[in-house]
C-alpha positions as protocol buffer text, in pm:
chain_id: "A"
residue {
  index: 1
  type: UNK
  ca { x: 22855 y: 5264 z: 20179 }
}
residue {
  index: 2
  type: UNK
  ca { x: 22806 y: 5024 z: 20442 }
}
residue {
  index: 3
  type: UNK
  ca { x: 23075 y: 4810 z: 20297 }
}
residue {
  index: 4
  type: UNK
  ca { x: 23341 y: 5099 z: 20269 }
}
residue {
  index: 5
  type: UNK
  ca { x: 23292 y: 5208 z: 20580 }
}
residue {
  index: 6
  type: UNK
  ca { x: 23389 y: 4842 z: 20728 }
}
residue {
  index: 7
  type: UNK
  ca { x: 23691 y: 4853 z: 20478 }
}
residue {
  index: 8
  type: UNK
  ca { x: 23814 y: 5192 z: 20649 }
}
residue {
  index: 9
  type: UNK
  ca { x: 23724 y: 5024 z: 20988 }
}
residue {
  index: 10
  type: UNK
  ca { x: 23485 y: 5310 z: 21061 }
}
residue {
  index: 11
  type: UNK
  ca { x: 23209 y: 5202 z: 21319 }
}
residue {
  index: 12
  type: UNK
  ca { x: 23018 y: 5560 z: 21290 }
}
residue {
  index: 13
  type: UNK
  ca { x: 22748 y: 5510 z: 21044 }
}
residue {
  index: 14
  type: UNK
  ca { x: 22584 y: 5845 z: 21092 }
}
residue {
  index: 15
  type: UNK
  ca { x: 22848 y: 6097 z: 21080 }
}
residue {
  index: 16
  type: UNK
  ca { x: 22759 y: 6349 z: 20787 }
}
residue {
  index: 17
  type: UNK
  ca { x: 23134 y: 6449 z: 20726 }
}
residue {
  index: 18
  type: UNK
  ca { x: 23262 y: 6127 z: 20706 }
}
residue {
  index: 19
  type: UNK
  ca { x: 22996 y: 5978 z: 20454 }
}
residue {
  index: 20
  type: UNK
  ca { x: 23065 y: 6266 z: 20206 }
}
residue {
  index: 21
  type: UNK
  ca { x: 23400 y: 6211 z: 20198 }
}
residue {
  index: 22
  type: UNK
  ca { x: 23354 y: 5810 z: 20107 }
}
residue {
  index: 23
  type: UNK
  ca { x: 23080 y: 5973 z: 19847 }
}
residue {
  index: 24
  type: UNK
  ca { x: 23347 y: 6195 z: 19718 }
}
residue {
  index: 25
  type: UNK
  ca { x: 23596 y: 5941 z: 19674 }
}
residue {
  index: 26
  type: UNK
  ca { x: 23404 y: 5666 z: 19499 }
}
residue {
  index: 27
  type: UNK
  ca { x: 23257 y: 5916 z: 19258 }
}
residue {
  index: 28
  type: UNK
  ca { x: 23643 y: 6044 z: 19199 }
}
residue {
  index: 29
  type: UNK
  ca { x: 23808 y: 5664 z: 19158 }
}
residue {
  index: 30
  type: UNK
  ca { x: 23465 y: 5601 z: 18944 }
}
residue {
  index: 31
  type: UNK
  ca { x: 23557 y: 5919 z: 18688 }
}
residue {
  index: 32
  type: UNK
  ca { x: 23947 y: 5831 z: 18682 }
}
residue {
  index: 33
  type: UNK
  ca { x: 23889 y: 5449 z: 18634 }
}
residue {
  index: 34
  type: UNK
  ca { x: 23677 y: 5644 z: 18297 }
}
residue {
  index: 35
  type: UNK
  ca { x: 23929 y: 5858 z: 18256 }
}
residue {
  index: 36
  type: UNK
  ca { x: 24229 y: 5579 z: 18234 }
}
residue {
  index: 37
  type: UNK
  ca { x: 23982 y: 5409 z: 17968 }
}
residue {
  index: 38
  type: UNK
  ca { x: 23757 y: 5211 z: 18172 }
}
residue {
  index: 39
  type: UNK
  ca { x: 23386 y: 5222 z: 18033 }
}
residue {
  index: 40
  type: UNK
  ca { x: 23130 y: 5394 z: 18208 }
}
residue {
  index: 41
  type: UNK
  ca { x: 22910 y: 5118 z: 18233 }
}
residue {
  index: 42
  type: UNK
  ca { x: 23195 y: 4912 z: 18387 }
}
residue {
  index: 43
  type: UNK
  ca { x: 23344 y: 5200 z: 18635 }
}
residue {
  index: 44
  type: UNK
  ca { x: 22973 y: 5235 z: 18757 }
}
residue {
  index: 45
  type: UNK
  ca { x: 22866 y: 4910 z: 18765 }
}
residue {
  index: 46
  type: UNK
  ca { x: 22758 y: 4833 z: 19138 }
}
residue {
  index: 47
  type: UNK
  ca { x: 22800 y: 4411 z: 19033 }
}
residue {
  index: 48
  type: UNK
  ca { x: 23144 y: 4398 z: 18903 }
}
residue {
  index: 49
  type: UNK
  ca { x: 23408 y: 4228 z: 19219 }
}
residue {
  index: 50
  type: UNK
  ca { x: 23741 y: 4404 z: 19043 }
}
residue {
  index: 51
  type: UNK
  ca { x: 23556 y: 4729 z: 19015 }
}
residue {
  index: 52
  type: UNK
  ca { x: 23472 y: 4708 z: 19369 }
}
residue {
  index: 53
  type: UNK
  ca { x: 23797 y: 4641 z: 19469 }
}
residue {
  index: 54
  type: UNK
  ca { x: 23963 y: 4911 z: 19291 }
}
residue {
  index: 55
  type: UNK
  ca { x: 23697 y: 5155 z: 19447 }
}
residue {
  index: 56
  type: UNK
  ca { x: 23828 y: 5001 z: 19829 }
}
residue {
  index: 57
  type: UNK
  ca { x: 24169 y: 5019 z: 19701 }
}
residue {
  index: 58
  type: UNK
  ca { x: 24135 y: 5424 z: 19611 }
}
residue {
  index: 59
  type: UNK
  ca { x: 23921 y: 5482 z: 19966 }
}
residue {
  index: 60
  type: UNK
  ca { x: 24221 y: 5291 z: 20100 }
}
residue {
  index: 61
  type: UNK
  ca { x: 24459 y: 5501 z: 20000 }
}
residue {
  index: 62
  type: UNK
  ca { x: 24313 y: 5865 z: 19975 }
}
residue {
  index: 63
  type: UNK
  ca { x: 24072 y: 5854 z: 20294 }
}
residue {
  index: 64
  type: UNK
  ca { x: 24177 y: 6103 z: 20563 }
}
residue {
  index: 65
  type: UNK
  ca { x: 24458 y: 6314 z: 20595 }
}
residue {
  index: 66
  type: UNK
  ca { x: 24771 y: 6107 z: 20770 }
}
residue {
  index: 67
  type: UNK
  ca { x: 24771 y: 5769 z: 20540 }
}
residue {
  index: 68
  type: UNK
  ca { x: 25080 y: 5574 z: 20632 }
}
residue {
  index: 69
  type: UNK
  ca { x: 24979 y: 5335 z: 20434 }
}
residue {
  index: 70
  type: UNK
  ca { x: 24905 y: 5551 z: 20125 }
}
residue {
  index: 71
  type: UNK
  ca { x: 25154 y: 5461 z: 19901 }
}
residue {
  index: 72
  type: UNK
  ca { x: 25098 y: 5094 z: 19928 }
}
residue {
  index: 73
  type: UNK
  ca { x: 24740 y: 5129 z: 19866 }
}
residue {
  index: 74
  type: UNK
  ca { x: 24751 y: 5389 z: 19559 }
}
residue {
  index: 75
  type: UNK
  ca { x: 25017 y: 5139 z: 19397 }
}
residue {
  index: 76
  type: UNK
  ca { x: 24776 y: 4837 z: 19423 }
}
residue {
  index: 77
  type: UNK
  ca { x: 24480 y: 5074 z: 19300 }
}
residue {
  index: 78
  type: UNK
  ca { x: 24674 y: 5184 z: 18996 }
}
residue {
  index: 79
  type: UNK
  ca { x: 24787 y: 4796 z: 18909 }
}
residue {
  index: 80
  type: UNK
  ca { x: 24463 y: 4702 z: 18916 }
}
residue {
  index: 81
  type: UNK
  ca { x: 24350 y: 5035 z: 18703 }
}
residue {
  index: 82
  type: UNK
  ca { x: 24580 y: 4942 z: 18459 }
}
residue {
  index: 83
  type: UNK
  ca { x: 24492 y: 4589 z: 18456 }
}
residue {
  index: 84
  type: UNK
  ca { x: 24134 y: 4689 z: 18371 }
}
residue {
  index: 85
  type: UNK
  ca { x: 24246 y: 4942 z: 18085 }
}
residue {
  index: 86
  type: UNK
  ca { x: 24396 y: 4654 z: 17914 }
}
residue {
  index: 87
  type: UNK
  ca { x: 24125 y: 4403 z: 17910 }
}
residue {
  index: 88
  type: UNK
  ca { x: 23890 y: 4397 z: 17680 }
}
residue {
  index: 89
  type: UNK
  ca { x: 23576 y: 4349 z: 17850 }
}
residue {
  index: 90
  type: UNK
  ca { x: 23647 y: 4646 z: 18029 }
}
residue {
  index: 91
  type: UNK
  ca { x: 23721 y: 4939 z: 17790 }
}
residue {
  index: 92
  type: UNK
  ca { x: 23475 y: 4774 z: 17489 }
}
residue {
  index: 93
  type: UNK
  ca { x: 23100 y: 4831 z: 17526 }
}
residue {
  index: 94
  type: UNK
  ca { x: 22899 y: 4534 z: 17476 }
}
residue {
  index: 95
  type: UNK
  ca { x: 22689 y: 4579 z: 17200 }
}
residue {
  index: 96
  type: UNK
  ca { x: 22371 y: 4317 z: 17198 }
}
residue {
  index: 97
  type: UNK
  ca { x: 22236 y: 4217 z: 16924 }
}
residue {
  index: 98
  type: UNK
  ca { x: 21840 y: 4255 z: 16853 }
}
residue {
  index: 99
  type: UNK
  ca { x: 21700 y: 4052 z: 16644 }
}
């Protein structure tokens, strides 16, 4: 959280509103990065840079209600999306072997 909120330039930690909204988002970019393919363990995974960076990229773009810069943003998120959905490691469980 603390992260997003720097990446939104928001300096008000404790505003109620504000946090549910960044809540809101990540949990939508997390179910559409599933829904474009992504695996759940990847979209949730809390370690993974380019998941991270998608998440930023969606708070980026649909954060508040006048985004200028919302086009821009929601392009970049969806390259990267699609990026994902076409590498392996990202829409392929790993399966470990237990021997």
């Amino acid at each position: 959280m603390k992260k997003a909120r720097g990446f939104l330039r928001i300096t008000i930690e404790n505003d109620e509103v504000i946090n549910t909204e960044i809540t809101t988002l990540i949990k939508a970019c997390r179910q559409d990065l599933i829904r474009n393919g992504i695996t759940s363990t990847k979209a949730e995974s809390e370690e993974d840079s380019l998941i991270e960076t998608a998440i930023l990229l969606y708070l980026k773009a649909e954060f508040g209600l006048d985004n200028k810069n919302y086009e821009k943003y929601r392009n970049s998120y969806e390259t990267l999306r699609t990026e994902l959905s076409l590498t392996s490691d990202y829409v392929n469980e790993v399966v470990k072997n237990v021997e």
